[in-house]
C-alpha positions in Angstrom: 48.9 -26.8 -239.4 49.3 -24.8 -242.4 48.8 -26.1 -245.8 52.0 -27.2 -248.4 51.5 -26.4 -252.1 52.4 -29.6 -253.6 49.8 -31.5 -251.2 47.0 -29.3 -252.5 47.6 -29.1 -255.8 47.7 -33.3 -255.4 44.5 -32.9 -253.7 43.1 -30.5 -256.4 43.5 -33.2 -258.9 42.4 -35.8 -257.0 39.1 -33.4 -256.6 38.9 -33.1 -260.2 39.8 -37.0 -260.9 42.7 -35.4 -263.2 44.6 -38.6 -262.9 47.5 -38.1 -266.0 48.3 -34.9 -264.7 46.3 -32.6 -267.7 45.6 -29.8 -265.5 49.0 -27.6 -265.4 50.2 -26.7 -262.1 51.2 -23.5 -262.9 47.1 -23.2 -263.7 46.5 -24.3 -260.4 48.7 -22.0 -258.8 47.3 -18.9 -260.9 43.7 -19.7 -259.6 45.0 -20.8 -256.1 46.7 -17.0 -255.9 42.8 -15.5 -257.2 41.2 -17.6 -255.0 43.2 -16.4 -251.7 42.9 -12.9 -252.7 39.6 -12.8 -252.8 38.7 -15.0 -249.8 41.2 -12.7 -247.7 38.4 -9.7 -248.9 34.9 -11.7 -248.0 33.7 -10.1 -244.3 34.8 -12.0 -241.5 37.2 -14.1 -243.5 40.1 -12.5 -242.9 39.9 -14.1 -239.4 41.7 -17.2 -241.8 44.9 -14.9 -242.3 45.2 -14.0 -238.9 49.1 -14.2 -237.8 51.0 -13.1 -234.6 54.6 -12.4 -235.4 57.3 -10.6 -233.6 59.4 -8.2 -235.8 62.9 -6.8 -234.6 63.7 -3.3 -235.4 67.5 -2.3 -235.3 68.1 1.0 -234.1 70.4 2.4 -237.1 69.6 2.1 -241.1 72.2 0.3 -242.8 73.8 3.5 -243.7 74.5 3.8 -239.9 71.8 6.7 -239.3 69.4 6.8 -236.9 66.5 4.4 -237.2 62.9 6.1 -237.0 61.2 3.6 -239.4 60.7 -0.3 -240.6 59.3 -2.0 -243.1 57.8 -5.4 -241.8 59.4 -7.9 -243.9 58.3 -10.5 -241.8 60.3 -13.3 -239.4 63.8 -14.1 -240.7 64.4 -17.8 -242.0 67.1 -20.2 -241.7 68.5 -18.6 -244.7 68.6 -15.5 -243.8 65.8 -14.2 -245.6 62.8 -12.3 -244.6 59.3 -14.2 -245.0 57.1 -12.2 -246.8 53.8 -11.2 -245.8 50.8 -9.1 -247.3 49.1 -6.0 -247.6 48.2 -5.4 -243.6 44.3 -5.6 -243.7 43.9 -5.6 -240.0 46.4 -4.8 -236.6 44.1 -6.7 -233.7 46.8 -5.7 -231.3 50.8 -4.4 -230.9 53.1 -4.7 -228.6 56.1 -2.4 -228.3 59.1 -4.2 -226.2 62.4 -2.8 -226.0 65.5 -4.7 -223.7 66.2 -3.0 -220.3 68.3 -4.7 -217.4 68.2 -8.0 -219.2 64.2 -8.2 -219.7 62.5 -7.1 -222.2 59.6 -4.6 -221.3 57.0 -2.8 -222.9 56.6 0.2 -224.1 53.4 2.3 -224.7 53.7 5.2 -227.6 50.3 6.8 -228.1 48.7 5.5 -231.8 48.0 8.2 -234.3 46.4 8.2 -238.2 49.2 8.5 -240.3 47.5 11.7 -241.9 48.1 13.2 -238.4 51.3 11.7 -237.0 53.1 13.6 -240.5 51.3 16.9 -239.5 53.1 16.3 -236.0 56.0 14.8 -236.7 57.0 15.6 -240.3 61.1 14.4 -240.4 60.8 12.3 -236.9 64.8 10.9 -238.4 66.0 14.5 -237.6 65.1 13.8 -233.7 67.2 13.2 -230.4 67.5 9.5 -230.0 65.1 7.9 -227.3 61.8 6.2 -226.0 59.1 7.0 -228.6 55.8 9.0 -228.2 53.9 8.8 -230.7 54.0 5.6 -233.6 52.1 5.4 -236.9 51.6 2.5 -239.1 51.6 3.6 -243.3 50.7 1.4 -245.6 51.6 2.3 -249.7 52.1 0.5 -252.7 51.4 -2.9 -250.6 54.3 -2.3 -248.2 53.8 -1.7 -244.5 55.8 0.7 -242.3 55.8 1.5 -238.6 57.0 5.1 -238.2 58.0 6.5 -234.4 58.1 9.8 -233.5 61.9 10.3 -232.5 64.6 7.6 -233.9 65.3 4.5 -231.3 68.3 4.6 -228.7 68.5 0.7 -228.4 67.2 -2.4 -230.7 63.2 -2.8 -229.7 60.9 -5.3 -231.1 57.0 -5.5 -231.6 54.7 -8.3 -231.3 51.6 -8.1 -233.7 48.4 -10.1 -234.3 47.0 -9.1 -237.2 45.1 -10.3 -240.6 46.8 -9.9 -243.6 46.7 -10.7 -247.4 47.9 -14.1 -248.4 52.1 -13.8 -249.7 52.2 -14.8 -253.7 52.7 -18.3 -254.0 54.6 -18.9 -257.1 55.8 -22.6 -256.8 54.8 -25.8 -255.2 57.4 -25.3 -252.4 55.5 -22.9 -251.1 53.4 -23.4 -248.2 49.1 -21.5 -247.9 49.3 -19.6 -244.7 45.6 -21.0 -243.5 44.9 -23.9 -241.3 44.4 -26.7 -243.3 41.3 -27.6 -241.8 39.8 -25.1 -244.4 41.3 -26.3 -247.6 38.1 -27.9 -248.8 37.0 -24.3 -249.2 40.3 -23.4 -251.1 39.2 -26.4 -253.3 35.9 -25.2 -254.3 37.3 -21.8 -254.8 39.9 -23.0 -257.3 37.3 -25.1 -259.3 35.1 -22.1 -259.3 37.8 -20.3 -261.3 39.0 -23.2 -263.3 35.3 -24.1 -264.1 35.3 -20.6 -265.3 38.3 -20.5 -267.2 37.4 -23.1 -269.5 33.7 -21.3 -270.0 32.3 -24.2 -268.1 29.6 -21.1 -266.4 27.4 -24.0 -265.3 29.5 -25.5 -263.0 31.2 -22.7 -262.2 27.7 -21.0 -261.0 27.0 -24.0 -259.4 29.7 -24.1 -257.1 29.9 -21.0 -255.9 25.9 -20.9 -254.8 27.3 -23.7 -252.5 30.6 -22.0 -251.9 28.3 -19.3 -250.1 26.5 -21.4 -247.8 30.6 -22.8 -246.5 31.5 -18.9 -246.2 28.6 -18.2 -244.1 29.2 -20.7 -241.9 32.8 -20.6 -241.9 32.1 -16.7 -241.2 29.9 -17.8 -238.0 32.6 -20.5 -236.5 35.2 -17.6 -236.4 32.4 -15.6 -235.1 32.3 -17.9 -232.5 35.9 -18.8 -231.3 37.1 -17.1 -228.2 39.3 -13.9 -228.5 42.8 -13.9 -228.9 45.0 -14.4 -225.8 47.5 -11.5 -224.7 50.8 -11.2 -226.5 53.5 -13.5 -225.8 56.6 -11.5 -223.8 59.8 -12.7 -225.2 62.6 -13.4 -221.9 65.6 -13.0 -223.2 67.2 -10.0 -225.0 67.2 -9.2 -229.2 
């Protein structure tokens, strides 16, 4: 169960014993934002943003071209709208599934380094239509593509489990992508900062020499759990 803004911002004050509300939310949520960057960069923690999604790509660009390349936007809401994620730190695994006879399949394109697949494949757009290869996976400017070597005859789709950066939370409707079983670590993290903010160095220090003993254990329980299980097969078509 993930975490919902509101709830931890209530639980932040409740923390902090800020009764009448002094501490501004918007505060909270400015720290909350530093504090998941950061944890998402501490070894071993990025095991917390772990996520396994499955992202549809449509075989023609909107301008009605062939479709060689996606930008993962994440899982479409209710409205319509794509859920962002964050910088890719980490691709544990990636399934390629296109539709054939009613069932989806998998498909296996040999993996290059980016620097490598453009050295190979340098306009893939300009190719015959089919089965890909070769794939890549660029990331720039905090935006991740998948590239194939050849544009795609049919819709496919691709299941990933992967660690990424936390979205930006900018309001209370928002919900923290980590299991809520870790927020007291959140906590601490935000009172670091806010300790900090208001030059209170002291407690601020003294938080954080705890906060490394809850990483290092934290680091050793995901250490611990067993590996993921294999990608879930979609049966029905996209």
């Amino acid at each position: 169960m993930y975490i919902d803004v509101a709830q931890f911002v209530k639980d932040f004050r409740d923390n902090l014993e800020d009764q009448t509300g002094d501490i501004l939310t918007t505060t909270i949520l400015a720290y909350l934002r530093t504090a998941l960057s950061r944890l998402a960069r501490e070894p071993g923690l990025d095991e917390l943003f772990l996520y396994n999604d499955t992202f549809e790509l449509g075989s023609l660009k909107e301008d009605g071209s062939p479709a060689a390349s996606w930008t993962l936007n994440g899982i479409k809401e209710d409205n319509g709208q794509g859920r962002p994620i964050g910088q890719i730190i980490n691709v544990k695994s990636l399934l390629i599934l296109k539709t054939e006879d009613c069932k989806v399949r998998p498909v296996e394109p040999c993996h290059l380094p980016y620097r490598y697949f453009r050295r190979d494949h340098p306009f893939p757009e300009c190719e015959a239509p089919g089965d890909p290869c070769a794939f890549t996976i660029q990331q720039m400017q905090g935006k991740t593509k998948i590239i194939f070597d050849k544009p795609i005859n049919r819709p496919y789709a691709i299941d990933m489990l992967y660690s990424a950066f936390h979205p930006r939370i900018t309001s209370t409707k928002d919900v923290i992508r980590i299991p809520q079983d870790y927020e007291d670590l959140l906590i601490e993290y935000v009172k670091s900062l806010y300790y900090e903010g208001t030059s209170d160095f002291a407690s601020s220090r003294a938080i954080l020499e705890e906060q490394d003993y809850y990483i290092a254990q934290i680091r050793e329980q995901l250490h611990r759990q067993p590996d993921a299980l294999g990608n879930r097969v979609m049966q029905r078509s996209y």
